[in-house]
C-alpha positions in Angstrom: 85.1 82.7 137.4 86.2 85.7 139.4 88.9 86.5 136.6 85.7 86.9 134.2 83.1 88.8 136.5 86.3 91.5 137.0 87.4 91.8 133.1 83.2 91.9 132.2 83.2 94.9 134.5 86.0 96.8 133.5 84.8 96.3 130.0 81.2 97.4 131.0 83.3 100.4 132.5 85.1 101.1 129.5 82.2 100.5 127.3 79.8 103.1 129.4 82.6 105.3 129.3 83.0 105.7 125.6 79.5 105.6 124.8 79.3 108.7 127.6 81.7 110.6 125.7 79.9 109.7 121.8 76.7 111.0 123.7 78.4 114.1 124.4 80.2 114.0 120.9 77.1 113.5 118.8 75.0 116.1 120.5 78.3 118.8 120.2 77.8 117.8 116.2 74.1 118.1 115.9 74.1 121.5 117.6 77.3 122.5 115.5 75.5 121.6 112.8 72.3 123.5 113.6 74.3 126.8 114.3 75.6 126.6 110.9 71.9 126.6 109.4 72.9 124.3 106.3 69.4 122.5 107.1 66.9 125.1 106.5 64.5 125.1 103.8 65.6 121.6 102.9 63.9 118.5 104.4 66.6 116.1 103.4 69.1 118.3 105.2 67.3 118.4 108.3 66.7 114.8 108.1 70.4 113.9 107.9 71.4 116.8 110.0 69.4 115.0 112.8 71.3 112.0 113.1 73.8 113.2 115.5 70.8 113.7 117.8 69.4 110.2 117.2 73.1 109.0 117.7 73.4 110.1 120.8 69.5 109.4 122.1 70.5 105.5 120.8 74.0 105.3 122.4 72.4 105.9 125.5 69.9 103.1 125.1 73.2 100.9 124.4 74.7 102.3 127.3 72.0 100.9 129.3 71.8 97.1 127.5 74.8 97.1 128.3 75.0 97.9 131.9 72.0 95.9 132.3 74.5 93.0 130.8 71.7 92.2 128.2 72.9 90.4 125.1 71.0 92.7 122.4 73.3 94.9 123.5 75.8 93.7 121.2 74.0 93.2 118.3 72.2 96.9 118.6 75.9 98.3 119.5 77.7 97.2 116.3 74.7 98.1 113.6 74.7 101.5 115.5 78.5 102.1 115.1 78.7 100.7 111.6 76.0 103.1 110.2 77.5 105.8 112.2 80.8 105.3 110.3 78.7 105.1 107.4 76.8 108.2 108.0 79.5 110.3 109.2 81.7 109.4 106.2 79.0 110.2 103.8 79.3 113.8 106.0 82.9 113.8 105.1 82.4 113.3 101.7 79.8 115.0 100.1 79.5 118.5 102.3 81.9 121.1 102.5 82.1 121.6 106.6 84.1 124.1 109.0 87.1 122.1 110.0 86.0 121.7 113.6 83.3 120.1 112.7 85.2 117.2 110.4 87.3 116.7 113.3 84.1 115.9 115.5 82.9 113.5 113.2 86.5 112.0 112.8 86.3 111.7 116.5 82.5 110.3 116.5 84.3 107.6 113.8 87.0 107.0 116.0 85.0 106.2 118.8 82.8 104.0 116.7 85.5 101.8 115.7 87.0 101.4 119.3 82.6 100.7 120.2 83.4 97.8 117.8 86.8 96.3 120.0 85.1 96.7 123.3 81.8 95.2 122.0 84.0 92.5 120.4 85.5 92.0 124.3 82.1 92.3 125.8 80.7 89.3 123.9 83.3 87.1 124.3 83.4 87.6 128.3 79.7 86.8 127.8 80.2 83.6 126.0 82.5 82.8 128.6 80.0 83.5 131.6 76.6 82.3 129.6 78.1 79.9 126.9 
């Protein structure tokens, strides 16, 4: 069982880590975003323009599910990073954007999809430690 505790914290470690770094990530793209001033006048663009900030106030809930080793924290973890992938490919797609910013949201992807493995991981030590 010691095998287990030390793999579930190295993935809690990894896990906190990267949501650390989307935090920072998402809040570089909402202000990024803001500078630019694309959301003004419109309320569907400030809407959508918002979501980095949301991003990063809910990976920071996940980042404490999980370090509080709560179950939820899967579930909430892997319908945030899906509709971030979502979201920020929609970005991608249908605005014309200053290349920095398409490589911050091809980073926030990125880091969504590697959310996903280490969420994968974190379940399955759990099944192993809860059943």
């Amino acid at each position: 069982m010691e095998g287990v505790e030390k793999q579930l914290s190295t993935i809690r470690f990894i896990g906190g880590l990267l949501y650390f770094v989307n935090i920072f990530f998402s809040a570089s793209i909402y202000t990024a975003l803001e500078s630019l001033g694309l959301a003004k006048g419109s309320l569907i663009f400030s809407l959508l323009f918002a979501v980095p900030l949301w991003s990063a106030v809910i990976n920071g809930v996940i980042l404490g599910l999980i370090i509080a080793q709560l179950k939820d924290a899967v579930m909430y973890g892997i319908i945030k990073s899906v509709i971030a992938i979502v979201i920020y490919s929609l970005y991608l797609s249908f605005f014309s954007l200053p290349l920095y910013i398409v490589y911050l949201a091809l980073t926030i992807i990125g880091l969504c999809i590697i959310q996903l493995g280490v969420l994968y991981l974190y379940r399955r030590i759990q099944k192993k430690i809860f059943g």
